[in-house]
C-alpha positions as CSV (number, residue, x, y, z in Angstrom):
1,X,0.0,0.0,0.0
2,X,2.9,2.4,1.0
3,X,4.5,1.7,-2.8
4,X,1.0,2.4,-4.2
5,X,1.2,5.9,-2.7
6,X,4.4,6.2,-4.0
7,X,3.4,5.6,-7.4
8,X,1.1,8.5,-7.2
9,X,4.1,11.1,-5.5
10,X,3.6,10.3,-2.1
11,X,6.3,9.5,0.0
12,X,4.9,7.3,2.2
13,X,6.6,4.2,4.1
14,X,4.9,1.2,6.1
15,X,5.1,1.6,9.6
16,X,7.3,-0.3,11.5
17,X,6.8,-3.9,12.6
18,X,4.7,-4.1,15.9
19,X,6.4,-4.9,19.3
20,X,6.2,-4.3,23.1
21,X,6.5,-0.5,23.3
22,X,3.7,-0.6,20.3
23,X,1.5,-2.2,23.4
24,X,3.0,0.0,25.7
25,X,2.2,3.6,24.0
26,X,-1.5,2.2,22.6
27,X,-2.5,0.8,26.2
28,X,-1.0,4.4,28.1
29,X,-3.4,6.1,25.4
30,X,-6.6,3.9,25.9
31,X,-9.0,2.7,27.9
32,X,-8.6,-1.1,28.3
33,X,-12.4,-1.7,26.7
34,X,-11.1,-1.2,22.8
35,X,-9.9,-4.2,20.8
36,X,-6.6,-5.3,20.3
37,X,-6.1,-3.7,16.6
38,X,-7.0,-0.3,17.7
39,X,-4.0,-0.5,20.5
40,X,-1.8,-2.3,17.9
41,X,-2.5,1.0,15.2
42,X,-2.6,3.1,18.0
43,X,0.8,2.3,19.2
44,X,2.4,2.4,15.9
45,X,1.6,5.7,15.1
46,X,2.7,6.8,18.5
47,X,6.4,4.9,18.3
48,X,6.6,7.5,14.9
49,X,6.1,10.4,17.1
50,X,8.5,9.3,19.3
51,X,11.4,9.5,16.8
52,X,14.4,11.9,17.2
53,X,14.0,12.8,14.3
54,X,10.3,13.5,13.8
55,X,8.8,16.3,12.6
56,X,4.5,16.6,12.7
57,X,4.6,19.7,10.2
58,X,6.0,16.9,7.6
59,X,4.0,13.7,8.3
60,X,0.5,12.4,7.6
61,X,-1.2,9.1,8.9
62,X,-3.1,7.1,6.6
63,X,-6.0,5.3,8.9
64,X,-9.0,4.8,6.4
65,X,-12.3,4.6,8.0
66,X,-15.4,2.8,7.4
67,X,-19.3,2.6,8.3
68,X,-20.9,-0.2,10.4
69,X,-20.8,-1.0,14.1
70,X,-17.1,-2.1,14.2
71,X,-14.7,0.1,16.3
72,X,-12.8,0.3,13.5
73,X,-15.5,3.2,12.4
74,X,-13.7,5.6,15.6
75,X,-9.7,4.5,15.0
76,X,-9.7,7.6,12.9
77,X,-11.4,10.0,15.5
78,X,-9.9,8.7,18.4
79,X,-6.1,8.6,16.5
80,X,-7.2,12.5,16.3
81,X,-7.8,13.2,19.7
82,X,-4.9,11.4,20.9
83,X,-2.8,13.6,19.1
84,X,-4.8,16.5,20.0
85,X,-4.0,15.6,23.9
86,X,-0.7,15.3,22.7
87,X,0.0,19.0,21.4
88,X,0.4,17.1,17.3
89,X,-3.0,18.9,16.0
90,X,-0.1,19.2,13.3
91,X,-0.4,15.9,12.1
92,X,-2.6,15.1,9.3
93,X,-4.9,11.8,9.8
94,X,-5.8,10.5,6.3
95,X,-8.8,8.7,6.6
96,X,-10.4,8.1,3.2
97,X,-14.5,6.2,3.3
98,X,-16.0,4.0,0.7
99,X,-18.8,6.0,1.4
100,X,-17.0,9.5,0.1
101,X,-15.5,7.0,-2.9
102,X,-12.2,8.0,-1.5
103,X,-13.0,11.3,-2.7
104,X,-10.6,12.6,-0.3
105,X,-7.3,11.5,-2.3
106,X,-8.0,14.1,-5.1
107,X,-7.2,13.5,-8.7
108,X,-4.8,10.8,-7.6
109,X,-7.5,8.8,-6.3
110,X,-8.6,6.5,-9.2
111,X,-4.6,5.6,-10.3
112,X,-3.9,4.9,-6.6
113,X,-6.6,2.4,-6.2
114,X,-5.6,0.9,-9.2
115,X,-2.5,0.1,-8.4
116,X,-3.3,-0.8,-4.6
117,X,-6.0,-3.1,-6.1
118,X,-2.4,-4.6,-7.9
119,X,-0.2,-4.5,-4.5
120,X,-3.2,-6.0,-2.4
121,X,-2.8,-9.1,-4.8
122,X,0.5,-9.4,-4.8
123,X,1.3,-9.2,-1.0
124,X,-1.8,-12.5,-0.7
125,X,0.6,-14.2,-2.9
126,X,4.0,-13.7,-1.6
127,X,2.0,-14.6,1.8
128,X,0.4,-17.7,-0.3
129,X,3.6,-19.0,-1.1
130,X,5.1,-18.7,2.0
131,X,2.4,-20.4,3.7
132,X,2.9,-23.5,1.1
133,X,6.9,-23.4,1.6
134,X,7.3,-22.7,4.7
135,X,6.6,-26.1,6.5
136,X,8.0,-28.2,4.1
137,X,11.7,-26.1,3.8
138,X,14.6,-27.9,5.6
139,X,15.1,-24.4,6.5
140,X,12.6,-22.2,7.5
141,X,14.4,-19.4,7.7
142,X,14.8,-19.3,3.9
143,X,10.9,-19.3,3.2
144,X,10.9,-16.4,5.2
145,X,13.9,-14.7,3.8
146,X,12.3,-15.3,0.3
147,X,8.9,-13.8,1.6
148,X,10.8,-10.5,2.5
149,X,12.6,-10.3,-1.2
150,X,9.1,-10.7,-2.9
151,X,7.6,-7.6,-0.7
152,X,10.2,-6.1,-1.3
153,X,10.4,-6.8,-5.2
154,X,6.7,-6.5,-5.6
155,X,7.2,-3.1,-3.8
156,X,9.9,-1.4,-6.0
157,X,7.8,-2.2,-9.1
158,X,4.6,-1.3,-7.6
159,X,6.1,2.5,-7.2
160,X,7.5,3.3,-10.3
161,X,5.5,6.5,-11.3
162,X,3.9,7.2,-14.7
163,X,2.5,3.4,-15.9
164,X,0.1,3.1,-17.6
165,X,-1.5,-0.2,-15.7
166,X,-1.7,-2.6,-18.4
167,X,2.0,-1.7,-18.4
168,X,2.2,-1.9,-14.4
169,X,0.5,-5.2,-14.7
170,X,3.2,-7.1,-17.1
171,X,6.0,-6.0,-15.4
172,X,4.8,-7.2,-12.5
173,X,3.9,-10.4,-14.2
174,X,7.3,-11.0,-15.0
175,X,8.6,-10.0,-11.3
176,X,5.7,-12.9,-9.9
177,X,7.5,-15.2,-12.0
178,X,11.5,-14.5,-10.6
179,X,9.5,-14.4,-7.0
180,X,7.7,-18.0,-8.3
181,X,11.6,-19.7,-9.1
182,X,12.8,-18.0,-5.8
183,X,10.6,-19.6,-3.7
184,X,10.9,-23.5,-6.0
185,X,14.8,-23.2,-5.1
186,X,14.0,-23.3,-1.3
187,X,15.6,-26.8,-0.4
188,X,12.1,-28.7,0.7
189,X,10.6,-32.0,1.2
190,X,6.7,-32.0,0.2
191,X,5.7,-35.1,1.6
192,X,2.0,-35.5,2.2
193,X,-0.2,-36.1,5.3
194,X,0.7,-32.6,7.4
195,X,-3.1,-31.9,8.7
196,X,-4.2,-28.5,6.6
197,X,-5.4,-26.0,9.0
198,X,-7.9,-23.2,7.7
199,X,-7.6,-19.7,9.3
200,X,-10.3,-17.7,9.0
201,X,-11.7,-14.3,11.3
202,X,-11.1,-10.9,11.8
203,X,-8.9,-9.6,9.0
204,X,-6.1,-7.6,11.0
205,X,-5.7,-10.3,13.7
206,X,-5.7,-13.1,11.8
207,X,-2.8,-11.2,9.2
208,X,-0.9,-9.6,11.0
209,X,1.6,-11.7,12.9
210,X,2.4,-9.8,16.1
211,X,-1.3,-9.6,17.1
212,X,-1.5,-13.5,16.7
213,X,1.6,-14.1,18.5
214,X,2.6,-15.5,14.5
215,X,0.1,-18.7,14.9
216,X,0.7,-20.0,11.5
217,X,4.2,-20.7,12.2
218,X,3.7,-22.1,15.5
219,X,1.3,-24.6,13.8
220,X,4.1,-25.2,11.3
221,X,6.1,-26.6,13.7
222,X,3.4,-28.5,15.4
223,X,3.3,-30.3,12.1
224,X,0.8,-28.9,10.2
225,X,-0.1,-26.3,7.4
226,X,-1.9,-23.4,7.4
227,X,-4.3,-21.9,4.6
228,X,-5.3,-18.4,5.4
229,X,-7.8,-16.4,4.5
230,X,-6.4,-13.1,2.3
231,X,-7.3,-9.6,2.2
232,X,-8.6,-10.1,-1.2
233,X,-11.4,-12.0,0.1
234,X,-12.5,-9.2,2.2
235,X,-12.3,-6.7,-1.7
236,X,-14.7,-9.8,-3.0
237,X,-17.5,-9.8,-0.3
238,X,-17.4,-5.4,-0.3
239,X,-18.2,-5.7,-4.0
240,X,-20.5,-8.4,-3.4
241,X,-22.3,-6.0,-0.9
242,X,-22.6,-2.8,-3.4
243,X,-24.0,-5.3,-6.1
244,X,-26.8,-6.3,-3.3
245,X,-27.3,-3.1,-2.0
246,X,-27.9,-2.1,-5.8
247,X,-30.0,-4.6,-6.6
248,X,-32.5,-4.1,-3.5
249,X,-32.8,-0.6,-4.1
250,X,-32.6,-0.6,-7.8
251,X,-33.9,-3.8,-8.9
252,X,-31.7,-6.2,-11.3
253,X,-30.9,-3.9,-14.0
254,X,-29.4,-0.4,-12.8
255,X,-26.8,1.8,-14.1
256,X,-24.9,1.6,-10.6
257,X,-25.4,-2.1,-10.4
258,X,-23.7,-2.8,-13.9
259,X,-21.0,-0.1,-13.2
260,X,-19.9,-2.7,-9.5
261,X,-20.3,-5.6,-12.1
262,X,-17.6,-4.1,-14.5
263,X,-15.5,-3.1,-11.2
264,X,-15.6,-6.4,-10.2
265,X,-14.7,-8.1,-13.5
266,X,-11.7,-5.6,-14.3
267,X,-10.1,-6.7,-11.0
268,X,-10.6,-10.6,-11.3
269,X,-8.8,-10.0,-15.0
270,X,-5.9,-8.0,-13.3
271,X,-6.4,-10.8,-10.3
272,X,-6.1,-13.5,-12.9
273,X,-3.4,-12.0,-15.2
274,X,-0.9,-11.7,-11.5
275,X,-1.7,-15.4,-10.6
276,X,-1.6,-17.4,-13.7
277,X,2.4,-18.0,-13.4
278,X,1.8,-19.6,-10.1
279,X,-1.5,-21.8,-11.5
280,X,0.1,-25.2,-10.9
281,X,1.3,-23.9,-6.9
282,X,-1.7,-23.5,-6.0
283,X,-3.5,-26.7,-7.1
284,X,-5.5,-28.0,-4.4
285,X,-5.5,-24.2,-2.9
286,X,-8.2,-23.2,-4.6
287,X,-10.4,-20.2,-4.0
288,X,-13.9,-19.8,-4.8
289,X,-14.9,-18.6,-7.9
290,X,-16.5,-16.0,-7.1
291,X,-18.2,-14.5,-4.2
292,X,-21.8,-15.3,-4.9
293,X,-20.3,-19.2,-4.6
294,X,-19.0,-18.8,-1.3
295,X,-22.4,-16.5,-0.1
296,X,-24.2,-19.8,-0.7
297,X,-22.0,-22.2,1.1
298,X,-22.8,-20.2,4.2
299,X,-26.1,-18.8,4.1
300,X,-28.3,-22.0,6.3
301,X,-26.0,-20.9,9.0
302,X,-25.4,-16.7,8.9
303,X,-26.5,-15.6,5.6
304,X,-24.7,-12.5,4.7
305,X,-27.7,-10.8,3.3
306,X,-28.7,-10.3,7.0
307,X,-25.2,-10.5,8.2
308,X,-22.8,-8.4,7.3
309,X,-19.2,-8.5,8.4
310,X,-17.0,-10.5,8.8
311,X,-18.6,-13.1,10.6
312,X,-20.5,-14.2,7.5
313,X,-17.5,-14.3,5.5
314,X,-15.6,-16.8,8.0
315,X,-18.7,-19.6,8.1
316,X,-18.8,-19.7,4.6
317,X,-15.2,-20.0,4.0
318,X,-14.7,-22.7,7.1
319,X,-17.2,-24.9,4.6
320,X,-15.0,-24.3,1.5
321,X,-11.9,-25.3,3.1
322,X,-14.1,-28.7,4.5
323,X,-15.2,-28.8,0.8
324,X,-11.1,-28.4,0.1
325,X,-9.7,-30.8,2.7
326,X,-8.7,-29.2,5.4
327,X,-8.1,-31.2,8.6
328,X,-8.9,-28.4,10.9
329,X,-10.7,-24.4,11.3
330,X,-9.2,-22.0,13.9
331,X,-10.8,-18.6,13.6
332,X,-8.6,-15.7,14.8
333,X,-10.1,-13.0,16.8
334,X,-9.8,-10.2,18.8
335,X,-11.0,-10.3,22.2
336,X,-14.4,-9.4,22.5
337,X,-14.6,-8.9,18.7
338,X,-18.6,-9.2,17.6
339,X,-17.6,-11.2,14.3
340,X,-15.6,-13.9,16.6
341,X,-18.6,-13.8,18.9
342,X,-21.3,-14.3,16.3
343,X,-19.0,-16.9,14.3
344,X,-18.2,-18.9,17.3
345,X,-22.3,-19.5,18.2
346,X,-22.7,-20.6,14.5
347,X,-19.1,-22.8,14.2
348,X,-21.2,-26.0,16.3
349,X,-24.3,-26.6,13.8
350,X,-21.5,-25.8,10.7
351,X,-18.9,-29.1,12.5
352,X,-21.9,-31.2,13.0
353,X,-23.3,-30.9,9.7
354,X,-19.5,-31.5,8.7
355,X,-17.9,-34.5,9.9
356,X,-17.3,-33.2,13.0
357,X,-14.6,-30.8,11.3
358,X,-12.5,-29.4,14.8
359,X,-13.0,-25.6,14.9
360,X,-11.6,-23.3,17.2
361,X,-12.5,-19.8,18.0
362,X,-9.1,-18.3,19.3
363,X,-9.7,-14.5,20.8
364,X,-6.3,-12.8,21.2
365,X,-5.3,-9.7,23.9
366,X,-2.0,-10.0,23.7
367,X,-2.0,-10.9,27.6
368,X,-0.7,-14.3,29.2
369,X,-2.5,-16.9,27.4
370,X,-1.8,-21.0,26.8
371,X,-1.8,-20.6,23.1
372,X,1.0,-23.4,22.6
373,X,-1.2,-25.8,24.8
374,X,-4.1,-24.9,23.0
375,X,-2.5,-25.8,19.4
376,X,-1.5,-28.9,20.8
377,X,-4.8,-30.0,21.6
378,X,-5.9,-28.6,18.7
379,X,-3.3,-30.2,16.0
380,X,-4.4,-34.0,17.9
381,X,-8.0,-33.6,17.1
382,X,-7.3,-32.0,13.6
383,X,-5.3,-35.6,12.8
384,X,-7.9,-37.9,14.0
385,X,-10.4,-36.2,12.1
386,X,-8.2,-36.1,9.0
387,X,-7.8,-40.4,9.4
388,X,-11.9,-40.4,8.8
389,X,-12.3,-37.4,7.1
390,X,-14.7,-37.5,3.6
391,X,-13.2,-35.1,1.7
392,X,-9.7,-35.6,0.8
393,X,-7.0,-33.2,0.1
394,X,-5.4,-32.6,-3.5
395,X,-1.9,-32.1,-3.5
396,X,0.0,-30.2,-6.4
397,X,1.8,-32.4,-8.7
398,X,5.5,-32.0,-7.3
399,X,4.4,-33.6,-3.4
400,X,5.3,-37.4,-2.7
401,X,3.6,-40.0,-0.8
402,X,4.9,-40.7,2.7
């Protein structure tokens, strides 16, 4: 996102990676009662102010808002006052709403989001191909080195100014494929049987790594895999919502409903054109078609025409990966997040009506918790369900038998 800006003549940089003092500065500046990614974004921005360095006359924070009765809606306003309290009224909070279509960017808007649309792609599948690597390297160490090149490859091409984006698109095309052969040199064994473990939940928990206390690799070396949900999924079900809202208010055939349709087809052919050189990868990894696919795996348990969020978007893709073979669901939350809540009263009817599929609701605070333990249990059941499971796993062509 930071090299999209860039493209567009911002200079703009990723905020550092998350640690203690980030916990440190967002608890001092909150109550205790706000979720565990508004401390996390909280804290982030406040280690920035904290630089020798730092000047508030020269620096903007980008925290986009949204509608809806997430807290997410008041990270922007409450960012604000902080800095308010803090004598920083210098500081500019960007905070950009679907609602305004990100009217607030200016004439930049339309080739930033075009090119964002690019890098949200492309940073699923450098995390997509670490997720497949990873567990099976002799060294792990060199999945996660090659993970850090690709960001940082896909980031240098992603900010060259002035491309038109068909021309963005092929370069990048070509830079997936050098990322592609980087990770297929990784010294690995794929051998089958690991259990697959679905992650699913709230979408800054479950992604970023220092909120989840990096789950995926401590199921690695548990002995499993992981298959995560992506931010892309999240771009799916949001279009999927405007064509809905469209249609109830404007019946099936609208001028706004086939302008979402054409928005969501140029960004599956983008999608499609990034992806194609890593088409053989990803056997057995499939995603959904489409949104309207997934919508209908989930809608006897939390349809998402009635609920919205991400709650609906986590039963439906818990079936998928049953449908898929996984061995295993753990939904990553933040404490006393309502989409973990809601999920976690629906999860029982979706395993019963599914084999029994183990799911696990895991809420995360970032305070003493047994979360080793808990994966322990958690990777036992996963591989006595996957000795009577019905729906077996597909493996890409390059794994072996046992």
């Amino acid at each position: 996102m930071a090299a999209a800006f860039r493209s567009v003549g911002f200079n703009a940089a990723a905020t550092p990676d998350s640690n203690e003092d980030t916990l440190e500065l967002g608890g001092l500046h909150s109550s205790g009662e706000e979720c565990l990614p508004h401390r996390i974004t909280l804290g982030d921005f406040l280690r920035i102010t904290r630089q020798p360095d730092f000047d508030p006359r020269k620096v903007a924070f980008f925290m986009p808002g949204a509608p809806g009765p997430c807290r997410f809606g008041q990270y922007a306003p409450y960012l604000r006052q902080v800095l308010h309290e803090a004598g920083l009224d210098d500081i500019l909070v960007l905070s950009p709403n679907s609602d305004t279509g990100y009217g607030e960017l200016g004439d930049s808007a339309n080739d930033l989001m075009h090119t964002a649309w690019l890098g949200i792609v492309l940073g699923d599948l450098a995390n997509r191909l670490l997720l497949k690597t990873r567990p099976y390297a002799r060294r792990p160490e060199d999945a996660d080195e090659a993970f850090r090149q690709a960001v940082d490859d896909f980031a240098e091409n992603l900010a060259v100014r002035g491309l038109p984006l068909r021309e963005r698109t092929r370069r990048l095309t070509d830079v997936v494929i050098r990322v592609r052969d980087r990770f297929h040199n990784i010294p690995a064994d794929y051998v089958k049987g690991r259990p697959l473990i679905g992650l699913v939940g709230e979408i800054f928990c479950r992604l970023n790594t220092f909120s989840n206390e990096d789950v995926a690799r401590k199921i690695e070396q548990l002995g499993g895999e992981c298959w995560a949900s992506d931010i892309t999924e999240w771009i799916w079900y949001t279009n999927w919502c405007r064509q809905f809202d469209a249609t109830r208010r404007h019946g099936r055939f609208s001028l706004d409903l086939l302008k979402f349709k054409i928005k969501d087809f140029v960004q599956h052919r983008f999608e499609h054109a990034l992806l194609k050189p890593c088409q053989t990868d990803f056997v057995g990894y499939e995603e959904p078609p489409s949104f309207h696919d997934l919508v209908e795996l989930g809608r006897p348990y939390l349809p998402a025409t009635g609920a919205h969020g991400e709650m609906s978007v986590s039963v439906a893709k818990a079936i998928w990966l049953y449908q898929h073979g996984a061995d295993g669901i753990i939904d990553i939350s933040p404490f006393t997040c309502m989409n973990g809540i809601v999920s976690e009263a629906v999860y029982p009817a979706v395993s019963a009506d599914h084999d029994d599929l183990p799911v696990r609701v895991l809420y995360f605070d970032r305070a003493s918790t047994h979360i080793e333990r808990d994966l322990e249990i958690f990777l036992d059941l996963a591989r006595a369900y996957q000795r009577r499971k019905q729906h077996p796993r597909r493996y890409p062509e390059f794994f072996r038998d046992q």
